[in-house]
C-alpha positions as a Markdown table, in Angstrom:
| # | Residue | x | y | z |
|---|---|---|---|---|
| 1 | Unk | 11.2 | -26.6 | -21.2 |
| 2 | Unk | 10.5 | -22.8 | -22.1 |
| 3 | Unk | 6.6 | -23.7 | -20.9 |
| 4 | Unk | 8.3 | -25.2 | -17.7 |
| 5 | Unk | 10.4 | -22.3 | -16.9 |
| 6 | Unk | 7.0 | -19.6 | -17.6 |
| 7 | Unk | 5.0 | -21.6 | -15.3 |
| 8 | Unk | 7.7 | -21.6 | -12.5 |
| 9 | Unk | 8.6 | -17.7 | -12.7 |
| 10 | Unk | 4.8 | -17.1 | -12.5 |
| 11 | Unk | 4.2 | -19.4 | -9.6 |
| 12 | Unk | 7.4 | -17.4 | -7.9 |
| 13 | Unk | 6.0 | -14.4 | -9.0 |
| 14 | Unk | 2.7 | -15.0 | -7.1 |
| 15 | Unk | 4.4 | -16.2 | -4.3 |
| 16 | Unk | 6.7 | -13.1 | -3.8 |
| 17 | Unk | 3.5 | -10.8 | -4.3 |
| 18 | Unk | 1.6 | -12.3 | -1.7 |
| 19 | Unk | 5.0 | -12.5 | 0.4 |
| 20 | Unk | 5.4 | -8.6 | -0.1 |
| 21 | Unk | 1.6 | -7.5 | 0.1 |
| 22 | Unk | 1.6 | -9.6 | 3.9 |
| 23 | Unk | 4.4 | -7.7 | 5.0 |
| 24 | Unk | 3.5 | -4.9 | 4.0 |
| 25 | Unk | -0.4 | -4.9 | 5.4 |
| 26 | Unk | 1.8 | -6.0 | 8.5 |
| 27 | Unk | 4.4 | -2.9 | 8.7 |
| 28 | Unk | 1.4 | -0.7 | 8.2 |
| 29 | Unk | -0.7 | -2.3 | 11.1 |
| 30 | Unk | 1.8 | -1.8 | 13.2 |
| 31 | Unk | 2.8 | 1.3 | 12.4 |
| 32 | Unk | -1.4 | 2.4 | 13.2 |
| 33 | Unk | -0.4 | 0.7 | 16.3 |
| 34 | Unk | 2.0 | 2.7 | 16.9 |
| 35 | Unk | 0.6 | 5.6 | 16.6 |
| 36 | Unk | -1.4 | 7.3 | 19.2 |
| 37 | Unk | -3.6 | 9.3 | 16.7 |
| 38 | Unk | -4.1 | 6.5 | 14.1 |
| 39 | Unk | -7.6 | 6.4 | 14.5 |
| 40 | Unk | -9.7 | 4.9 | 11.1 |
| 41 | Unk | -13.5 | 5.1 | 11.1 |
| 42 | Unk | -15.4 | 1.5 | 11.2 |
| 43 | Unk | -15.7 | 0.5 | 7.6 |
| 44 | Unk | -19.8 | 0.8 | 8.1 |
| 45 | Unk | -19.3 | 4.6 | 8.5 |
| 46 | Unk | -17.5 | 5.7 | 5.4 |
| 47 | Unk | -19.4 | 8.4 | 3.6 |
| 48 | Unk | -17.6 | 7.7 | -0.2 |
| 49 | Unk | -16.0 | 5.1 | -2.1 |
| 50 | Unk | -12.4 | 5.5 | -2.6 |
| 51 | Unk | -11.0 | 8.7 | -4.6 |
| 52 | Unk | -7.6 | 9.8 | -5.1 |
| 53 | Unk | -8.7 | 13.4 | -5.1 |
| 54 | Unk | -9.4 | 15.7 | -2.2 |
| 55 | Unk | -11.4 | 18.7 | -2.2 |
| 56 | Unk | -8.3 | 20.6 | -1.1 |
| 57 | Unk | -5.5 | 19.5 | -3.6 |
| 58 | Unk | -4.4 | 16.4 | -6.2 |
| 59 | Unk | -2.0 | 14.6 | -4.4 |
| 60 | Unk | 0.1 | 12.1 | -6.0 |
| 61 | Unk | 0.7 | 8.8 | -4.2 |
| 62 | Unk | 4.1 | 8.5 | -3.1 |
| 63 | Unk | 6.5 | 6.2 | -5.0 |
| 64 | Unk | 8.7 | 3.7 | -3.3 |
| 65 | Unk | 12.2 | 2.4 | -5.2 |
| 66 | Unk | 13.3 | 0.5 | -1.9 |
| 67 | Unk | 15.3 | 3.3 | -0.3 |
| 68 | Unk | 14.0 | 5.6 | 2.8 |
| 69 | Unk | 11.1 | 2.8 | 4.0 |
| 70 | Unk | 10.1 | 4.9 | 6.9 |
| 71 | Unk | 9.9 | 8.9 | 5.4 |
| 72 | Unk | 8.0 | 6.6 | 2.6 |
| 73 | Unk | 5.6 | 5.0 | 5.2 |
| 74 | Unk | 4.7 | 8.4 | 6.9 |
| 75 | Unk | 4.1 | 10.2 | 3.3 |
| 76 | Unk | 1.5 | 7.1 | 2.4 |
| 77 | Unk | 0.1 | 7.2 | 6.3 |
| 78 | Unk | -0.5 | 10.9 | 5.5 |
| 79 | Unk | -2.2 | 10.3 | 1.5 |
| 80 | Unk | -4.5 | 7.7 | 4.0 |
| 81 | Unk | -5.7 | 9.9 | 6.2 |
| 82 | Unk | -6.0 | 13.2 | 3.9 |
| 83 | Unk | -7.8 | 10.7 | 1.0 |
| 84 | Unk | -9.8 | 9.0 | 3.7 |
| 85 | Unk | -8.8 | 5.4 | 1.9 |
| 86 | Unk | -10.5 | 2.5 | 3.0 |
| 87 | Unk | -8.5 | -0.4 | 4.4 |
| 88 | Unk | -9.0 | -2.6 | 1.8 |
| 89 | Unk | -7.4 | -0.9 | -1.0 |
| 90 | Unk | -4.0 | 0.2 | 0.9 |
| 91 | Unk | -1.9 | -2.9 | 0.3 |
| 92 | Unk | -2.9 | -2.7 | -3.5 |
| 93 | Unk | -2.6 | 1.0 | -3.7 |
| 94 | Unk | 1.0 | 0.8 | -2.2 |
| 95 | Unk | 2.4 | -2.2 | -4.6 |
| 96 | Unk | 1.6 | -0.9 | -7.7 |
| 97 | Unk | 3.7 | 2.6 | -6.7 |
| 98 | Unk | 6.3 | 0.3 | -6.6 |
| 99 | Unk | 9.8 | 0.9 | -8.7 |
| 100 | Unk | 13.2 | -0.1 | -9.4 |
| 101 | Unk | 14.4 | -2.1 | -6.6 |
| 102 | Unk | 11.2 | -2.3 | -4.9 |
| 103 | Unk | 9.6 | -3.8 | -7.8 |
């Protein structure tokens, strides 16, 4: 029973991830739609690999707890563009800033 329960919550558990990292990668895309100055570089044309450092200042990625979506959306949109980050690691990068009710 206890094995049947474990293998449930983790199949829920995988299903609400991939639920949360779709809407996510979705509210982002549209808000670069949105935005008349969202402009990223083709993915061919990035000098680096991704660093959470800039030659200016460490800045800390901001933390979501499920309150104040959009001010949090605009602080990540700004960590993008100052950090440069490629595409492919904003979904992850978002999730796992992720606390209390968020999580």
């Amino acid at each position: 029973m206890e094995e049947h329960l474990s293998s449930i919550m983790e199949s829920r558990f995988v299903e609400l991830t991939s639920s949360m990292q779709q809407t996510i990668h979705g509210m982002f895309q549209q808000r670069q739609q949105d935005s008349p100055t969202a402009s990223n570089p083709p993915r061919g044309e990035r000098s680096s690999p991704y660093s959470c450092g800039t030659r200016l200042a460490r800045l800390d990625f901001p933390r979501f707890n499920g309150e104040g979506i959009k001010q949090w959306m605009i602080h990540c949109e700004t960590f993008f563009s100052v950090d440069n980050t490629p595409d492919e690691f904003k979904i992850h990068l978002a999730v796992v800033h992720f606390e209390g009710k968020a999580l």
